[in-house]
C-alpha positions in Angstrom: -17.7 38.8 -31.9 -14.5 38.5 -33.4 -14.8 34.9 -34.3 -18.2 35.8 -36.7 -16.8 39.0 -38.4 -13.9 37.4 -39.7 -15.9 34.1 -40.7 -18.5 36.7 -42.6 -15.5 38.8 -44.2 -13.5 35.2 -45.3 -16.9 34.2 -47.2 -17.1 37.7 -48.6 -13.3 37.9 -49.7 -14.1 34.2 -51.2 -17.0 35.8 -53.2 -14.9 39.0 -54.2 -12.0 36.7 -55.5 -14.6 34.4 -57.5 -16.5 37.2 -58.9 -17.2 37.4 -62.8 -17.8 41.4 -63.6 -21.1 39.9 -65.5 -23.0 38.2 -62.4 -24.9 41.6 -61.4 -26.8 41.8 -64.3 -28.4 38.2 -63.9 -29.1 39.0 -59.9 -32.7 38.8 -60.4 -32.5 35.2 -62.3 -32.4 32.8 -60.0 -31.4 29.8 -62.0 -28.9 31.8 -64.1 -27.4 32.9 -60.5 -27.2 29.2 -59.2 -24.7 28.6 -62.7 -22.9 31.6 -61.9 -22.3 31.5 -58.2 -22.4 27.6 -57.8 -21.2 26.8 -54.7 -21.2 30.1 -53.5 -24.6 30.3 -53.2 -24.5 28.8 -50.1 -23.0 31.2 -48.2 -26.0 33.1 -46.6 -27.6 29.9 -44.8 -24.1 28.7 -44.2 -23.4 32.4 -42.5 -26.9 32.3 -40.7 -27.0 28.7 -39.4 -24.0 28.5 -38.5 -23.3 32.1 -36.7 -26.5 31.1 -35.1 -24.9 28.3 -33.4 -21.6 30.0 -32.5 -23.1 33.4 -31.2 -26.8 32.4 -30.1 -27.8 36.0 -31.7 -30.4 35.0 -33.8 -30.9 38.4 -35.0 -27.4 39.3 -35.7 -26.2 36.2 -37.4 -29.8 36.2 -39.7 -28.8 39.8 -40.4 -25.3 39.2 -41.4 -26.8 35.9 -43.6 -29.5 38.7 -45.3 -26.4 41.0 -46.0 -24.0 38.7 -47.3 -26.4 37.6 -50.2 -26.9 41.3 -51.0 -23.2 42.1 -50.8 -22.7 38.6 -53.5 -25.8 40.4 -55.6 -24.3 43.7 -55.9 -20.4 42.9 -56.4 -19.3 44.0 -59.8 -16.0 42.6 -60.0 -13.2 44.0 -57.2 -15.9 47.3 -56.1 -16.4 46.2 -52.8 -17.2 49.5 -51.9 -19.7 50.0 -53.9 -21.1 46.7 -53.3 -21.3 47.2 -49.8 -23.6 50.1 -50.1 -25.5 49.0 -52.7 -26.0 46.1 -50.6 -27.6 47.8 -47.5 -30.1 49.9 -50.1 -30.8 46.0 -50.8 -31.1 44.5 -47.7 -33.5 47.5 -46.4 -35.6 46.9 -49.9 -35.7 43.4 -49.1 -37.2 43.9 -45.1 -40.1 46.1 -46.5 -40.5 43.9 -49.0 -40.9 41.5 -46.6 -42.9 43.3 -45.0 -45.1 44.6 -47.3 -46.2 40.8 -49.0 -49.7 41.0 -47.2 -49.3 36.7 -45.9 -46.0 38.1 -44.0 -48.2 41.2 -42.8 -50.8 38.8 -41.4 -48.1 36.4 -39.9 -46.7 39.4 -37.9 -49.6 41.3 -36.9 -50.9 37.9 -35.9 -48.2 37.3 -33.1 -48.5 40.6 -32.1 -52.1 40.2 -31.7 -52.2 36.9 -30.2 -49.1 38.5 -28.0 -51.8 41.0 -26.4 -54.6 38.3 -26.0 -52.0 36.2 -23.7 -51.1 39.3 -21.6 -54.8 39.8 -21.3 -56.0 36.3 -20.5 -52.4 36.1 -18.0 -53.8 39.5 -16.3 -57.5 38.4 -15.5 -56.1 35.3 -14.0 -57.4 33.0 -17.0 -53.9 31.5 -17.3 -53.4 30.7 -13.5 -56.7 29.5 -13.5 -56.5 27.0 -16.3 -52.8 25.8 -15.0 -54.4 24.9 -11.5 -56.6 23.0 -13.4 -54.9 21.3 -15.3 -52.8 20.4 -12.9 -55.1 18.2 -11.2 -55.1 16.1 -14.3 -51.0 16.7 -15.2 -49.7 15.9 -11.9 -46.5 14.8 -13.0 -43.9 15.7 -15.4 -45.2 12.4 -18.0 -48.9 13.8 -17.9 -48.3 17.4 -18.1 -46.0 16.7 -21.5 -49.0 14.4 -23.1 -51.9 17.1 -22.5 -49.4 19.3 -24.5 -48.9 16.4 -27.3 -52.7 16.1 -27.0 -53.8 20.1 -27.3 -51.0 20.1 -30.3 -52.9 17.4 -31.8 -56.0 19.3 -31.5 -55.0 22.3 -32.7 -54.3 20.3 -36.5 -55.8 23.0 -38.8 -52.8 25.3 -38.5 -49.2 25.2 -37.5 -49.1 28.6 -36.7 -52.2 28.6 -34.4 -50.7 25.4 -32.9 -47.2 27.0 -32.0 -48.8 30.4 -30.8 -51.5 28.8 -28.7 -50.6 25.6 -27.1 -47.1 27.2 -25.4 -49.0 29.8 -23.4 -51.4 27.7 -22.0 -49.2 24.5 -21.0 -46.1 26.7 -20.0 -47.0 27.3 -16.5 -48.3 23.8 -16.2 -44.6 22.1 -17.7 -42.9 25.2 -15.5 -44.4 23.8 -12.3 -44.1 20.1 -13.3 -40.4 20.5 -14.0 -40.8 20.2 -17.0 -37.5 21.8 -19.6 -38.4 24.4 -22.0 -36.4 22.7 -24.7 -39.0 19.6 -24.2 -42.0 22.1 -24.1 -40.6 23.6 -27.3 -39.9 20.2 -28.8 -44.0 18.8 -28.5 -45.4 22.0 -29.6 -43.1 22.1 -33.1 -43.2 18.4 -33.5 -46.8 18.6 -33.6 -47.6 21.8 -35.5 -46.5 21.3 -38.7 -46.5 17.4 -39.0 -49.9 17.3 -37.9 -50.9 20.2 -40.0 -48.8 18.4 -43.0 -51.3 15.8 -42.5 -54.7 16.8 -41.8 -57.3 15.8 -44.3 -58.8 19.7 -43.3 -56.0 22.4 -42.4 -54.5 26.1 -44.4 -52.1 23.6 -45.9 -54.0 21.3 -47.9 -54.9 24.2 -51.0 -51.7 24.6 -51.3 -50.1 21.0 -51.6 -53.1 20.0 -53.3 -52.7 22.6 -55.9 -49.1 21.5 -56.9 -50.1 17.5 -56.6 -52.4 19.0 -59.5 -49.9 21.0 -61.6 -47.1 18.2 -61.3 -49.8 15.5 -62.6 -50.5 17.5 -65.7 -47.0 17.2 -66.2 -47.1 13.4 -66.9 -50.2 10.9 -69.0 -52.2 10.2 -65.3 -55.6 11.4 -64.5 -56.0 11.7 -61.1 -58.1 13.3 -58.5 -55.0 15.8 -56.9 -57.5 15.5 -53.4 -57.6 11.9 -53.7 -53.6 11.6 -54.4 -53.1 13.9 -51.3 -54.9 11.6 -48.8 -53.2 8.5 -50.4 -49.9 10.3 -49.4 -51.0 10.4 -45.9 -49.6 6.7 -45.1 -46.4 7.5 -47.0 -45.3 10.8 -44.5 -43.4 8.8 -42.3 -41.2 11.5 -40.9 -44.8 13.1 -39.8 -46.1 9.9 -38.8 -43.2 8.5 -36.4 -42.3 12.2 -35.2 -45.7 12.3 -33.3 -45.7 9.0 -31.8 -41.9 9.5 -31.1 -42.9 12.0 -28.6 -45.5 9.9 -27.6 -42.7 7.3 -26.6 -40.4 10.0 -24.5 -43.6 10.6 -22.6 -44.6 7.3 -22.3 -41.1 6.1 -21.4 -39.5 8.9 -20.1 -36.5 8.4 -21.4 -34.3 11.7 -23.3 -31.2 11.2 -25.4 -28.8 13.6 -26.4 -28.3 17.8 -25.2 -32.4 17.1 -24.4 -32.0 14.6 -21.4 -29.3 17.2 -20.1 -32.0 20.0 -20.2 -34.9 17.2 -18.8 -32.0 16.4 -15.9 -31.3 20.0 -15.3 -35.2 21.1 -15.0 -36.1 17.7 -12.7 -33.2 17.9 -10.3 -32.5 21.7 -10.3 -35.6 22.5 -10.9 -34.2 25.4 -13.8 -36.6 24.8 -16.7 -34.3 27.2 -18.9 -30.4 27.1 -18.2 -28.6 30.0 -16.6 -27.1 31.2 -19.9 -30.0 31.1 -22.1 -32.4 33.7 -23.4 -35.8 33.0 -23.4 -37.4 34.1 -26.7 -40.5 36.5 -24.3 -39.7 39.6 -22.7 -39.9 40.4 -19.5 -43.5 42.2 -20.4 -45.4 38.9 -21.1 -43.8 36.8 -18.2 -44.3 39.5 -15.4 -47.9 39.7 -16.3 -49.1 38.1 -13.0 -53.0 38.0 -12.0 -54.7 41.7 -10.8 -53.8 41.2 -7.0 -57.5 39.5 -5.1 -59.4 38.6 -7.8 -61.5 35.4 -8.3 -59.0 32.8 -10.5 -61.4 31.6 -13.1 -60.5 29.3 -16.0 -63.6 31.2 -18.1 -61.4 34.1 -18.1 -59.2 31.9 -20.7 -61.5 29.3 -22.1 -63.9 32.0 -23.2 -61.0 34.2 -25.1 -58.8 30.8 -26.2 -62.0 29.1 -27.8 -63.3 32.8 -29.4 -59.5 32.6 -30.9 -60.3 29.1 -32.5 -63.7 29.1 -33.0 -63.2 32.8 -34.8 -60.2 30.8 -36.5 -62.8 28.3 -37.9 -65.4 30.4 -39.1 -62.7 32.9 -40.8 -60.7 29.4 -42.6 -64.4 29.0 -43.8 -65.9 32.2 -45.0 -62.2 33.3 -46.2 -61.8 30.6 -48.5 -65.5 30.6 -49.7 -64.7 34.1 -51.4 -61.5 33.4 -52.7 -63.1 30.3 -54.7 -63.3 31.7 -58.4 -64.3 28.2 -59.2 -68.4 28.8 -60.3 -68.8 24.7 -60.8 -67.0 24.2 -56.9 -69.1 27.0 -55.7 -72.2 25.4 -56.7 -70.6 22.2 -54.9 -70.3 24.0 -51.4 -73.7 25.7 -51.6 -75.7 22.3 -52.1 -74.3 20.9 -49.2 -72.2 24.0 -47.5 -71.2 21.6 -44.1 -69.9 19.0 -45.9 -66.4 17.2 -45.3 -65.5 18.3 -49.5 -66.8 21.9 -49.1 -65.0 22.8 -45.5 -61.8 20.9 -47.1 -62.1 23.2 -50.0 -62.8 26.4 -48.1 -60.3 25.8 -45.8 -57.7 25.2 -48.3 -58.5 28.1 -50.3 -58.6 30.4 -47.5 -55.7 33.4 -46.5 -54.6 31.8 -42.9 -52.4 34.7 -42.1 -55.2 37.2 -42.4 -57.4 34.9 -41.1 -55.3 34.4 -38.0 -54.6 38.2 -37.3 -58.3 38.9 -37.7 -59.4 36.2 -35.2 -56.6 37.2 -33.0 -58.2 40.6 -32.8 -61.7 39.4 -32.5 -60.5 37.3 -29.4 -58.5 40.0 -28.0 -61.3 42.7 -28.1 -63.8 39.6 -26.3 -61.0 39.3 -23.9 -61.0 43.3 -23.2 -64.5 43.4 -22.7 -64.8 40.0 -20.5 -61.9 42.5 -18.3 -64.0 45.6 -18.2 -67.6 44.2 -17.7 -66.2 41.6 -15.0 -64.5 45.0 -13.3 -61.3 43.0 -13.2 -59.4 46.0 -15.1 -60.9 49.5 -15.9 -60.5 50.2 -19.8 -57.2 52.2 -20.0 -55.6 49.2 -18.3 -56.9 46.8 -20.4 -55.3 48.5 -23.5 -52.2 49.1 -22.0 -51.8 45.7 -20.7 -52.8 44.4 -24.3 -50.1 47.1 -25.8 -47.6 45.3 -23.6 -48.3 42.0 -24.6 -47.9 43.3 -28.2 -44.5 44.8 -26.8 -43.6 41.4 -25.9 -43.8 40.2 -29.2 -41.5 42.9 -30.9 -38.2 40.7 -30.9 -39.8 37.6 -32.6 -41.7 40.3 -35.6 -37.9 41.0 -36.2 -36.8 37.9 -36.3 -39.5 36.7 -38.6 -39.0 39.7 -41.0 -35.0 38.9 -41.1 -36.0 34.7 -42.0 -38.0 36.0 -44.8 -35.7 38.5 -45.9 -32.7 35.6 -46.0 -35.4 33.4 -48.1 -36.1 35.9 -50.4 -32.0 36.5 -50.8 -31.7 32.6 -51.2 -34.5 32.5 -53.9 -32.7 35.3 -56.3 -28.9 33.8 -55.8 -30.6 30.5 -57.0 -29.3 28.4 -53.5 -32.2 25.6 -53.9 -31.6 25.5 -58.0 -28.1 24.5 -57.0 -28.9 22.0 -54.7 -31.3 20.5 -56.9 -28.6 20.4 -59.8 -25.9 19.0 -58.0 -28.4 16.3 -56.2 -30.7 15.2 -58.4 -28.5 13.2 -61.4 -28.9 9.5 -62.4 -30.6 7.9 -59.7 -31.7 4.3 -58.7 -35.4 3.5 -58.7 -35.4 2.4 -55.7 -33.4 5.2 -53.5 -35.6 8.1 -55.2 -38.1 8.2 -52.5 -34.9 8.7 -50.0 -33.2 11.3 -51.9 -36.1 13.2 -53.1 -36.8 13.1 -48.7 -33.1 14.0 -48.4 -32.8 16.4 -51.1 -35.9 18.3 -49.3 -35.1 18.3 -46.2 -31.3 19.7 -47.4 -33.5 22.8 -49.6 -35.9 23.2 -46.7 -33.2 23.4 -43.2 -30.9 25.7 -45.8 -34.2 28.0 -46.8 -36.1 27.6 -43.4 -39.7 26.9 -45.6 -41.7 24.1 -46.3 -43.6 25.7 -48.3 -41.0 26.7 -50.9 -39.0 23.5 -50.8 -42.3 21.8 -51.5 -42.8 24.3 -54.7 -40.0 23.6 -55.9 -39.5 19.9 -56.2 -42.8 18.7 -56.8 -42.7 20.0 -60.3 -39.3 17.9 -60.6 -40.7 14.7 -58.4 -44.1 13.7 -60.1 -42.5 14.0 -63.8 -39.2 12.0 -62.6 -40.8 9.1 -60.2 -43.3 8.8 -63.2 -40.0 8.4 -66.0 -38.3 6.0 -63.8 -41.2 3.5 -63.4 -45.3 4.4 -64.3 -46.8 3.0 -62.0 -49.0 5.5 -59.7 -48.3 4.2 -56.2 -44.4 4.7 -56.8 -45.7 8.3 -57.9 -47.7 8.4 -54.5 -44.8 7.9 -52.6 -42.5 10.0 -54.3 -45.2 12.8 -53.9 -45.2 12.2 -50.0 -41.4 11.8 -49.3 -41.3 16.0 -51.1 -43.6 16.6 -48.6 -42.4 15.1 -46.0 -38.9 15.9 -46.3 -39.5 19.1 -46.6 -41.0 19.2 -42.9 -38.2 17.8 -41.5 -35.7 20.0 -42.9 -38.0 22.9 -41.6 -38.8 21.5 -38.5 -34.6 21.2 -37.8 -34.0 25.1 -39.2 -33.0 27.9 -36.9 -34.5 30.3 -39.3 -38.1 28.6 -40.2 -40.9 30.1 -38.7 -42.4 27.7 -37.2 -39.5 26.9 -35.3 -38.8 30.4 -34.6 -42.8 30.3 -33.2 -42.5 27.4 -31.6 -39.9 29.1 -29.2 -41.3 31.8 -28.7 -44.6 30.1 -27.7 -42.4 28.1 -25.2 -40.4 31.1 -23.8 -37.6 28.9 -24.4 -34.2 30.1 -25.7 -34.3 29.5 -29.5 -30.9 27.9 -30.1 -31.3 25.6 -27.1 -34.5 24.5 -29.1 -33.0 23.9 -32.3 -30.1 22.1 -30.8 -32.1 20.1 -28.7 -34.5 19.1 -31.3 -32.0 18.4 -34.3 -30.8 15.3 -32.3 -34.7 13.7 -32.2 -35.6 14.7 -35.6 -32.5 13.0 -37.6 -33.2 10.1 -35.2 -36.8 10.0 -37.0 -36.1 10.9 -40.4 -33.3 7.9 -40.3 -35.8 5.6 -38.9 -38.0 7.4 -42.0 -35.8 6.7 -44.5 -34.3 3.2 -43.9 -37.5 1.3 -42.2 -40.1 3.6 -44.5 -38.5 5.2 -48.0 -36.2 2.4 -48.9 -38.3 -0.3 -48.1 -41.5 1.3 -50.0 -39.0 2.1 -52.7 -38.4 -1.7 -53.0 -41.9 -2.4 -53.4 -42.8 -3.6 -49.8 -46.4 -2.7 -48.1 -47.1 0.1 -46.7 -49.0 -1.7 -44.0 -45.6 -3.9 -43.6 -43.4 -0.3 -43.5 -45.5 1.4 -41.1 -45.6 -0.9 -38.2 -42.0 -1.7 -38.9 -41.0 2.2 -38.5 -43.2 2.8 -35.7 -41.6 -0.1 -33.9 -38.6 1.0 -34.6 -39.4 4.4 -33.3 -40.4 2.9 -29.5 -37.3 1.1 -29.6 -35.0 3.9 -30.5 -36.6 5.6 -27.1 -35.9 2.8 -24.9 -32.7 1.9 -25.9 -30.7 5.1 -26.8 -32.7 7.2 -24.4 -31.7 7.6 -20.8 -33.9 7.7 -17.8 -35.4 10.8 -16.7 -37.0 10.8 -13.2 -40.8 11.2 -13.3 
């Protein structure tokens, strides 16, 4: 406890000493912040990442990130006192802001929700049920971990979905295959958003399609922004060599690095979390055992599970048909409303978080009523159990309101203007591929979103690749090492909310996760950059890159990893 306060008060006593009397009135600006805090304006990720590691709170060292932006907002010279008060009326505005932006809303209510559905489907049984059977086909540790990597590949029109749903279901399965948490955690968040990233239909594609389009009007190329997005596809090769990477643990079983301790630990010991770790689930969701004597059916989780994804489906659809202002694309989808081009453009238009909560719900209130009418639970019991699966949930809402809080901090001191300043001077045709993927995946681990990191250097990317040589493909590729990058400095972040999800889906101990995981994904995004970005940058075929990287990937598995018993 020591250690962190007097790490927090250093940074702050650094910021009090640097201080211009001036910088308060620009707090809002978040370029003119990034010029006038410079450095500086990496102290709140710094603070949260790396308290993170040190103290394994996530919630206190996100807080103490949140409150040191605030406190570097609100100094006005030496008033520290001031500043420290003005800074708590700051940090609270910046929780309900949070809060109150309707997507976070969704994202919340939607654990919550999904939280209750699992405690109901665990207490009719439904979970048990589906675990025994699955068990008949994952018999051993290898084939319990590739159904997982095979429901996270089905599960590819949302990351959020993905993490939330595929962890419940497999945990019990992994748990009695002795299989780690950490390596449960690892397949679910290594196939969530890289396969989401990736999907020609999925929530994501509106929104990277929509700034493929704004960045080409930037620069003298008509293009089709849909048609630009799918030619990126063979160019995200962090996405691409991070799902047949796990693949190759599975297929190999070997583990390298703090992962093959855990995999050793769960095999031998048979301790799928270690003694000292906290499990991002309360007790509520993992003491939900079966009503004592009733008949185990897996109906009594396929019919709730597939109301959650089918509702999912039909919401993606129906959502994004009335958001579409678009009379000429309306037209489009009612001519031929099944189409592949009208369910790519509903989905991409739709609201996923509200979508989400609202399927979440739909399932949950199927699930209460399979409960009732089956006489497995009397009413009252079946709201109270789904109440305590909500309960469950309460630690991983606070986490996720404290991540967006830091991001919204991070935008206003300017922290990614910075970073793009200071990285993105004169640079050789050849290496921008690799330092756009660097430069990303640096904006995205320090900001914990894709999503932003994406917004704000494809605007700089498209116009850039395009000045430094005209030539579309090179544009192409440029366009997919922003997206991809940005991915993989998510998918490493102890504050992005996938990862955050992706533990708490896996009841595994969040900074075991991360640390776990970072070791795998800078293996792939090396094997990215120097078998996919530079050679593409150097004009070589994609079709020579790909097979190059993916071999490359196998072998990194066979030779640095280390034999786990099967």
């Amino acid at each position: 406890m020591k250690k962190f306060m007097t790490l927090t008060l250093a940074c702050l006593a650094v910021v009090a000493f640097l201080a211009d009397p001036a910088m308060a009135a620009d707090s809002s600006k978040g370029a003119a912040n990034a010029e006038i805090f410079g450095l500086l304006t990496l102290i709140p990720p710094v603070v949260a990442i790396v308290l993170a590691f040190i103290t394994k709170n996530v919630v206190l060292s996100l807080f103490l990130g949140v409150f040191s932006g605030c406190f570097m907002l609100d100094l006005k010279g030496w008033d520290v006192y001031h500043a420290l008060i003005n800074a708590f009326l700051r940090f609270s505005g910046e929780v309900l802001g949070s809060l109150a932006d309707s997507w976070n809303a969704g994202i919340v209510l939607q654990c919550l929700a999904i939280g209750g559905l699992i405690a109901l489907v665990s207490k009719m049984g439904g979970a048990k049920a589906i675990a025994d059977a699955l068990v008949k086909r994952a018999r051993t540790p290898r084939s319990s971990q590739f159904v997982t990597w095979l429901m996270g590949l089905f599960i590819f029109f949302d990351d959020y979905a993905n993490s939330l749903t595929v962890g419940p279901i497999m945990r019990p399965v992994t748990d009695r295959m002795k299989v780690s948490r950490e390596k449960l955690a690892f397949i679910i968040d290594a196939t969530a958003a890289p396969i989401a990233g990736i999907a020609l239909i999925s929530t994501w594609v509106a929104y990277e399609v929509g700034l493929i389009r704004d960045g080409y009007q930037m620069i003298p190329l008509d293009a089709n922004a849909y048609g630009v997005f799918v030619e990126t596809i063979p160019f995200r090769f962090y996405n691409i060599f991070i799902l047949l990477f796990i693949l190759f643990t599975i297929w190999f079983m070997r583990e390298f690095g703090p992962m093959h301790k855990a995999e050793v630990r769960a095999r031998t010991q048979g301790k799928v979390i270690a003694d000292d770790a906290t499990p991002m689930a309360a007790e509520e969701s993992s003491s939900l055992e079966p009503v004592h004597g009733i008949k185990l059916s897996i109906w009594n989780a396929i019919i709730p599970i597939g109301t959650l994804i089918v509702a999912a489906f039909l919401g993606f659809y129906f959502n994004g048909y009335g958001a579409i202002d678009d009379q000429a694309l309306l037209d489009s989808i009612n001519a031929s409303p099944l189409s592949f081009a009208s369910m790519r453009d509903c989905f991409g238009a739709s609201d996923a978080s509200v979508v989400l909560f609202q399927a979440a719900l739909i399932a949950s209130m199927v699930a209460m009523g399979m409960a009732v009418f089956r006489k497995i639970l009397p009413i009252k019991e079946a709201i109270e159990t789904w109440v305590t699966g909500v309960k469950s949930m309460n630690i991983t809402a606070v986490i996720l309101l404290l991540a967006w809080s830091l991001s919204g901090v991070i935008k206003e001191l300017g922290t990614a203007t910075y970073l793009v300043n200071v990285l993105s001077d004169t640079l050789p045709v050849f290496l921008l591929p690799s330092i756009i993927f660097i430069l990303g995946s640096i904006i995205s681990f320090a900001t914990g979103t894709s999503y932003g990191t994406m917004g704000i250097l494809m605007p700089l990317a498209i116009p850039l690749a395009y000045a430094l040589q005209a030539d579309p493909n090179y544009v192409i590729l440029n366009i997919g090492a922003v997206l991809t990058g940005a991915i993989f400095g998510d998918h490493c972040s102890p504050i992005s909310d996938t990862t955050i999800l992706s533990s708490m889906g896996s009841a595994c101990d969040h900074i075991d996760h991360v640390k776990t995981q970072l070791a795998y994904a800078v293996t792939v995004a090396l094997i990215a950059i120097f078998a996919g970005y530079i050679p593409a940058g150097l004009g070589i075929p994609v079709y020579i890159t790909l097979p190059i990287g993916i071999t490359a990937t196998g072998l990194a598995v066979r030779f640095l990893g280390k034999k786990v018993d099967a």
